[in-house]
N, C-alpha and C positions, 0 to 999 in steps of 0.2 A: 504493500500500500504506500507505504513513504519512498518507494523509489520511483513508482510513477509518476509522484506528487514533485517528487525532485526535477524528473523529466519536466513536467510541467512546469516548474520553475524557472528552470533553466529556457527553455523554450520561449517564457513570456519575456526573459531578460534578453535575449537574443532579438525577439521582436521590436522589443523597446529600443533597444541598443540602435537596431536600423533605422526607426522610425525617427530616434533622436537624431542619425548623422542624414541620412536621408535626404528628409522631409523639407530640413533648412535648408539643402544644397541646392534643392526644385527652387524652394521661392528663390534665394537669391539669386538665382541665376534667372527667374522669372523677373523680377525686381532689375538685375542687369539688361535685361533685354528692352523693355521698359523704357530704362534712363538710356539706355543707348538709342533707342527711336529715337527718344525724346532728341538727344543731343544729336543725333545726324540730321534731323530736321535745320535747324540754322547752318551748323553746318555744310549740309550740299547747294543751301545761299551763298553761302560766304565761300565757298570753294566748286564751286560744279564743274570743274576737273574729275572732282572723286568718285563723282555718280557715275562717269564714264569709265574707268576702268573699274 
């Protein structure tokens, strides 16, 4: 009975553990993409060179 329950432990920490490096790596890389619209918008104003290559 308690080594199942161990499995089970270990399991939800393994899950957790993903979710924790995961999860943050999606947004900010969501959040990167984001600011980077944001900032190539004035950008290919200011340079429309860049949008050609």
């Amino acid at each position: 009975m308690s080594c199942s329950i161990n499995q089970q432990w270990s399991y939800l920490i393994s899950e957790l553990r993903y979710f924790a490096f995961v999860t943050p790596t999606i947004y900010l890389n969501y959040l990167f993409i984001l600011i980077n619209k944001k900032m190539a918008k004035p950008s290919a104003e200011y340079f429309p060179q860049t949008v050609l290559s």
